[in-house]
Each structure stands twice: as structure tokens, then as C-alpha cells.
C-alpha positions in Angstrom: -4.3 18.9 -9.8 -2.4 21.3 -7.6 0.5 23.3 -9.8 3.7 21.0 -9.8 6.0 24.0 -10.1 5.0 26.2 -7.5 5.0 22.4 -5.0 1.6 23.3 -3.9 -0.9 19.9 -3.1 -3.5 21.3 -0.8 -5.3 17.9 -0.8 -3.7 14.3 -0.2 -5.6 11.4 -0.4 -3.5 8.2 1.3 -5.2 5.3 0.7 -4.0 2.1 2.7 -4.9 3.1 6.9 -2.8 0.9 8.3 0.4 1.7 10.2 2.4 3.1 7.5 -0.9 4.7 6.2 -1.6 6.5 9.6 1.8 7.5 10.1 1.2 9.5 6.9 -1.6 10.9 7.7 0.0 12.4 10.8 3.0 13.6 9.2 1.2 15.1 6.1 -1.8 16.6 8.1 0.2 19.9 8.7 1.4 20.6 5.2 -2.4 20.2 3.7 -5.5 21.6 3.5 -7.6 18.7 3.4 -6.6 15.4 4.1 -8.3 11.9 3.6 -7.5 8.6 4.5 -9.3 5.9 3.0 -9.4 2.3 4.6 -11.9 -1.0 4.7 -12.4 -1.1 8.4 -15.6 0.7 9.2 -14.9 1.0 13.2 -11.3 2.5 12.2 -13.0 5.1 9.8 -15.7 6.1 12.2 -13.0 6.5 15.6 -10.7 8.4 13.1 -13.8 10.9 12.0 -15.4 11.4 16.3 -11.6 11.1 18.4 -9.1 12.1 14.5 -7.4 8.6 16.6 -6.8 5.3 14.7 -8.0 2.7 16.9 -6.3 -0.2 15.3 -2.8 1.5 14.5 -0.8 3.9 16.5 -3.6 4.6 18.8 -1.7 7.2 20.6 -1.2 9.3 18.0 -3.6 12.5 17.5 -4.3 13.4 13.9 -5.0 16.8 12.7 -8.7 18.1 12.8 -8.8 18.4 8.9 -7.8 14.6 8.2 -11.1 12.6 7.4 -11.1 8.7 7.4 -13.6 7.5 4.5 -14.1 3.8 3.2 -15.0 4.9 -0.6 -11.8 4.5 -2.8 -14.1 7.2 -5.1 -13.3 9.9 -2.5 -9.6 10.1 -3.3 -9.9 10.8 -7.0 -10.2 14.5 -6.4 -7.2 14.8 -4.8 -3.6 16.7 -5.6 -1.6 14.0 -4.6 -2.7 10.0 -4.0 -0.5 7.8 -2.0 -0.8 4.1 -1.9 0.1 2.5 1.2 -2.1 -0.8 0.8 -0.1 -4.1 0.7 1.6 -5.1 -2.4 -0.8 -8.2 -2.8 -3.5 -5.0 -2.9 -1.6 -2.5 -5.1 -2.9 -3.8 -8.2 -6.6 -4.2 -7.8 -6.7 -0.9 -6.1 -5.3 0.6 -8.5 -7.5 -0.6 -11.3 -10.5 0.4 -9.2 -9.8 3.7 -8.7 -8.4 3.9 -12.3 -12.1 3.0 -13.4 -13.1 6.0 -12.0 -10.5 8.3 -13.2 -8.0 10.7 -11.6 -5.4 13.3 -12.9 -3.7 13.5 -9.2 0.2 13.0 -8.7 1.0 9.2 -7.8 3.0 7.9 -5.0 4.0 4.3 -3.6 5.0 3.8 -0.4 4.7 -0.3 -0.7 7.9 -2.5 -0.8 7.5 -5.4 -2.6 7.3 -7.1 -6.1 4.6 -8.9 -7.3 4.7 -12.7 -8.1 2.7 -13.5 -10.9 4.4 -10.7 -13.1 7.4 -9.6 -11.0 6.3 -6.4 -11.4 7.0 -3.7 -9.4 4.7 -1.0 -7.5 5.4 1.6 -9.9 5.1 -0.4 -12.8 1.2 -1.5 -11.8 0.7 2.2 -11.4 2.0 2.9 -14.6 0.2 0.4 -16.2 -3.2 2.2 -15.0 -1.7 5.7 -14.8 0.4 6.5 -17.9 -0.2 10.3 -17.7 0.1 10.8 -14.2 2.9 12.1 -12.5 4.4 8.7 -10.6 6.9 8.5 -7.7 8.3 6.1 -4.7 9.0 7.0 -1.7 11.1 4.2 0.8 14.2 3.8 3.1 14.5 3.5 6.7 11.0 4.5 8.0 9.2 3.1 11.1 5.8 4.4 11.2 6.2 4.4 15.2 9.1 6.5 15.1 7.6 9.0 12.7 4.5 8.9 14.5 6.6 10.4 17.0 8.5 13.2 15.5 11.7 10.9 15.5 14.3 12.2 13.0 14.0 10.2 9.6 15.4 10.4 6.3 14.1 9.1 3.1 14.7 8.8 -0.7 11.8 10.2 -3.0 12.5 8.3 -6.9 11.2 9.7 -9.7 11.8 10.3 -13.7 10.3 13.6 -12.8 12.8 16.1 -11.8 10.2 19.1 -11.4 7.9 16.4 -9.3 10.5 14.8 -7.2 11.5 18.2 -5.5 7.9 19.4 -5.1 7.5 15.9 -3.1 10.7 16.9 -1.7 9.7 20.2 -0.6 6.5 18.4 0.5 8.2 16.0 2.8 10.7 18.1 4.5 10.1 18.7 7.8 12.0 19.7 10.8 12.0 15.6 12.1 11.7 14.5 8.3 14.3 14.7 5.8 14.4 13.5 2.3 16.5 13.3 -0.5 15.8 12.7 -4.3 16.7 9.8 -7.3 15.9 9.1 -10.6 16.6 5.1 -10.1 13.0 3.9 -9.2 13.7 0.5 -9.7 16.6 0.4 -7.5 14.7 2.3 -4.6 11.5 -0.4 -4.9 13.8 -3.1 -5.2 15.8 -2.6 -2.4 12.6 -1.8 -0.4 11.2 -5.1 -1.2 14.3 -7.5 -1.2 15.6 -6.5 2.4 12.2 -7.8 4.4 13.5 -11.6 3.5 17.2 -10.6 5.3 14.9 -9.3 8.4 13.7 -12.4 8.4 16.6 -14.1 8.4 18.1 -12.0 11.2 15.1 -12.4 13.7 15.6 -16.2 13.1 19.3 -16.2 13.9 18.6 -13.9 17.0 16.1 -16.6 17.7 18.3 -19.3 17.8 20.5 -17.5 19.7 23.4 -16.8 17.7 25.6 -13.7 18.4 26.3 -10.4 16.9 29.6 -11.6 15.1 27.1 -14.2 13.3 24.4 -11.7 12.6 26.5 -9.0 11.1 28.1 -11.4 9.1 24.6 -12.4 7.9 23.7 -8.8 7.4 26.7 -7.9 5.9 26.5 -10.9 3.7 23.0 -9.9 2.1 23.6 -6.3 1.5 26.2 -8.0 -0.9 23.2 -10.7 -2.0 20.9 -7.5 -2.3 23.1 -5.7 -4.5 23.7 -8.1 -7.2 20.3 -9.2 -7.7 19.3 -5.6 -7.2 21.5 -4.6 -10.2 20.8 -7.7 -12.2 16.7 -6.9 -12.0 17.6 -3.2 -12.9 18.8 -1.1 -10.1 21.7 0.9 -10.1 24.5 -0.7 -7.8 25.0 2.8 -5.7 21.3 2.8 -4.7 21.8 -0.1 -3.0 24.3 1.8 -0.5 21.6 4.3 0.3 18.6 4.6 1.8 16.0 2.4 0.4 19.6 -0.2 0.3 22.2 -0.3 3.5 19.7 1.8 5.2 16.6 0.0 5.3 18.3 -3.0 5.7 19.9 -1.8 9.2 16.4 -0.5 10.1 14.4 -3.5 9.6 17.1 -6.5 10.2 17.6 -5.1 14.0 14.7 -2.9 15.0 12.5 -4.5 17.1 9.9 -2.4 15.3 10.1 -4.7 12.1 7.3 -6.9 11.8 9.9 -9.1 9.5 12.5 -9.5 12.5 9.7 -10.3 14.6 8.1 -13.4 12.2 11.7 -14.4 12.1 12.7 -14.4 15.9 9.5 -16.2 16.6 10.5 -18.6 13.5 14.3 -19.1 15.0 12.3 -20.1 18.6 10.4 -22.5 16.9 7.2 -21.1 16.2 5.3 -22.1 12.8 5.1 -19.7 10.3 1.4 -19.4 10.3 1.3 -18.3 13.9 4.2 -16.9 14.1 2.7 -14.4 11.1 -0.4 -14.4 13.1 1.2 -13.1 16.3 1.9 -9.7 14.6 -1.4 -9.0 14.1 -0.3 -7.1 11.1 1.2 -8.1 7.2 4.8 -9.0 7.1 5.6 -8.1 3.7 8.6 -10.2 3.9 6.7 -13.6 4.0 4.8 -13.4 0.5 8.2 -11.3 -0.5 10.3 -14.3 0.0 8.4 -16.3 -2.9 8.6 -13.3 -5.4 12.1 -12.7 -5.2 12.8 -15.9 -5.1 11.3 -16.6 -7.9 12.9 -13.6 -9.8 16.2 -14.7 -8.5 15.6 -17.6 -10.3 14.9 -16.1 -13.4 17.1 -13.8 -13.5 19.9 -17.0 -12.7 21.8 -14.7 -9.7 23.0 -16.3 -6.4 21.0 -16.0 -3.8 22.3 -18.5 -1.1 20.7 -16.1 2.2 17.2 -15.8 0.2 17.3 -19.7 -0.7 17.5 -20.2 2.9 14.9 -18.2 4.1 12.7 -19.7 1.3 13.6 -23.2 2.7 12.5 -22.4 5.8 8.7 -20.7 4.5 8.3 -22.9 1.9 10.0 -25.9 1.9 9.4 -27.1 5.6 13.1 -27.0 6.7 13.8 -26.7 9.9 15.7 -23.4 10.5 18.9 -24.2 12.1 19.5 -26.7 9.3 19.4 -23.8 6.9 21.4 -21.6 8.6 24.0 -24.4 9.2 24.2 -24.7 5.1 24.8 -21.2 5.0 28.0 -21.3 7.3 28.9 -24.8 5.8 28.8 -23.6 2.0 32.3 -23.5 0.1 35.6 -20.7 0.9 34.9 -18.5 -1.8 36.8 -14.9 -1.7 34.4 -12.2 -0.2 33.7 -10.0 -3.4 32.0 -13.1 -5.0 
């Protein structure tokens, strides 16, 4: 493994080549020597290696002439620096398989989400195969599109590792890419994960056609929701005012980038959930994300009225106005509660 200390990784290895994946690729390919990108999807891998172009995801976008697409999960083990950017329903077996062949790279997640048989976060699966490594997270406000196109974004980089947060630091900062640095993992995965169910519950209220006043109400209302199960699952309450918080949430509750919004727009138009999930042609992390939480909500015994209704509506078969109209109906309660 590339020295830590002098913020040196002349190989990356991201392994995940979907959106997020690619977008990676393309922002990382100038700060490395040797890049790989490792995916299932043989046609992808073969385009990538003859035209360095993802067929599949963000087509338009050129990658750099040392970025190599490969389909063996054994080819990233050599690597300085491994980033997983496979779905969170993924994270686990992947990790286990490249942890039966053994690497001592730097580790970083990019997924948002918890898992629902354990409740576990990313990092916590990592850790569980990786308990040398040096681990991080990396989320906030980050279309792939828009970095995939030198648009200015920021980011928040979570680690227990000082030293290794600001050589990822150092790493990610470019002139179009900024990020910034905390030692509160959980918060930063947590408020990654929990805001794809209020994207949801945006698109479905744009879908039914309610207005901005009722939206940012509804947005306003679940960065509160966020926040206290955020804090009550173990993230620090300022977290969830920052990046991988407030931030994210703004991104993916109103961007028309968010595969989230999108499932729930087609949801508020009446769409079912299987094709409305199926007319995205991509994973809405949201959808499965709505169980987990739930689930941990529950267990955790915090109020989560806005996640309850988007649950109802997934899960339960009711009918999405209905839910919505419970959410407006509920009891006058003072806003801090």
C-alpha cells in the first residue's frame, strides 16, 4: 500500500461500474497511475477497455487512457486504495469475496444505505472483513452526472483516521471537487442512507401535484425526522446539518437527477412500484432503504411519521394520497417535537 503520510495512492481499484462507479473513475483517473474499474457486465468492461466509454452509464463521458475495466474482483486486491460503489444489498458479499483473497489497500464506501437483516452499516461490514485496514466514507450531495461533468461539488470524507482522512482529502480535491473531513462515520452513512426514503416522498407529492409550500414543508419536516433517528442510531446531531445531512437531502429530494424523486413522482402519478422502479433502469436505493430504516426506527422506538408513510405506500399497498393526507391530518404538536 501506497505511504499514507506522504497522500500518495498511485493505484485505485473502484469496484461497483455503475453510475456512481464511473463517475469515479473519471474524476479519479487524473490523480492515478493506474486505475481499474471492476464490474459484472462483460459488454460494459470490453466498450470501457476498446472506446475508455461506459456504454451503460454516462456514455458521454471519456475516461482516461490508463483506467482499465476488468470483471475479476481478484484484480483489485493489489491496489492502494479500494472503493466500493456496489449497492448496499452487494456490499457485504463483495466484501467477503475479495476478503478471501486478501488485501492490505485503504478502504472506502461510497454506498448509502443500511442493511436489513443486521442494520448494519457500510462501514461496519467492511470492518467486519477488514479490521486492519485503513476504512473511510465518503457521501453528501453528489450526482454522478454533474461530476461527470466537472460541475462544482462538495463532499464530506469520515473517518477515525485523521492521517487517512486528509490524504483522501488531498486525493479528492480538485478544482470542480471539494471536500471536507469528519470523524462521525455513522452520522455521515446514516444520513446518506435515511434521506433516499424523503426523495421518495417528495417525487410522490410533486406527483400528485401538490405545491412548493407543501413540499418544503415535507422536506423541512424530515430533516427534523432525519435528525432524531439519526442521533438516536448513533450520529452526531450537527452532521445531520451538513453535507451527507441538509445537503444531500436538498440534492436528491428536488433534483431531477435522483433516481429516488423519480420512483416517487412516478409513484404520486399512479404508477406501481415495480414499474415505476423498473422505469429507472437503474437501483433506487431508497426502495429497499425504506424497509431497513423502518425497521430500525422501530427498534430504536423514534417517531418516524414521514418514513411510516412512505413505508405504507411500498409495503403496505396504501394508496399514496391517503398517506400523505394522514401526514397533514396528524395532531397540532409544537414544531421542535
Amino acid at each position: 500500500m501506497s505511504d499514507i503520510r506522504n497522500s500518495t495512492f498511485a493505484s485505485i481499484a473502484i469496484i461497483g461500474s455503475g453510475s456512481f462507479g464511473t463517475s469515479l473513475a473519471y474524476l479519479l483517473g487524473e490523480r492515478c497511475e493506474r486505475l481499474t474499474l471492476i464490474g459484472r457486465d462483460p459488454h460494459v468492461a470490453e466498450q470501457i477497455n476498446a472506446t475508455h466509454h461506459n456504454p451503460k452509464y454516462l456514455s458521454d463521458t471519456r475516461l482516461h487512457d490508463h483506467v482499465r475495466a476488468s470483471l475479476k474482483l481478484d484484480d483489485a486486491a493489489d491496489h492502494d486504495l479500494i472503493i466500493f460503489s456496489v449497492p448496499t444489498s452487494a456490499t457485504r458479499s463483495t466484501a467477503a469475496a475479495l476478503a478471501a483473497v486478501g488485501t492490505n489497500a485503504a478502504l472506502i464506501s461510497s454506498a448509502k444505505g443500511i442493511e436489513r437483516t443486521t442494520g448494519d452499516r457500510m462501514s461496519q461490514i467492511l470492518r467486519e472483513f477488514y479490521p486492519r485496514n485503513p476504512l473511510a466514507v465518503i457521501s453528501g450531495p453528489n450526482h454522478a452526472e454533474e461530476i461527470a461533468c466537472h460541475q462544482a461539488t462538495c463532499a464530506v470524507i469520515g473517518s477515525h483516521d485523521q492521517e487517512y482522512a486528509s490524504a483522501l482529502q488531498k486525493l479528492f480535491t480538485l478544482p470542480h471537487f471539494r471536500t471536507y473531513t469528519s470523524t462521525d462515520i455513522a452520522g455521515i452513512e446514516l444520513g446518506g442512507a435515511i434521506k433516499n426514503i424523503y426523495a421518495i416522498a417528495a417525487g410522490i407529492a410533486s406527483g400528485l401535484g401538490l405545491g412548493d409550500n407543501a413540499i418544503a414543508a415535507l422536506v423541512t419536516r424530515a430533516l427534523s425526522e432525519m435528525t432524531r433517528l439519526g442521533v438516536a442510531l448513533g450520529g452526531q446531531r450537527d452532521t445531520f446539518t451538513g453535507l451527507s445531512g441538509l445537503g444531500d437531502l436538498i440534492a436528491t429530494c428536488f433534483s431531477h437527477h435522483s433516481r429516488n424523486h423519480r420512483v416517487g413522482l412516478a409513484l404520486g402519478k399512479g404508477m406501481a412500484l415495480d414499474d415505476a422502479v423498473a422505469g429507472i433502469g437503474m437501483i433506487a436505493e431508497g426502495v429497499p432503504n425504506t424497509q431497513s430504516i423502518y425497521e430500525a426506527a422501530r427498534s430504536a422506538v423514534v417517531s418516524t411519521p414521514i418514513i411510516d408513510a412512505v413505508y405504507s405506500i411500498l409495503y403496505q399497498g396504501r394508496p399514496a394520497a391517503l398517506a400523505l393526507r394522514d401526514l397533514l391530518s396528524r395532531d397540532p404538536r409544537p414544531e421542535n417535537d
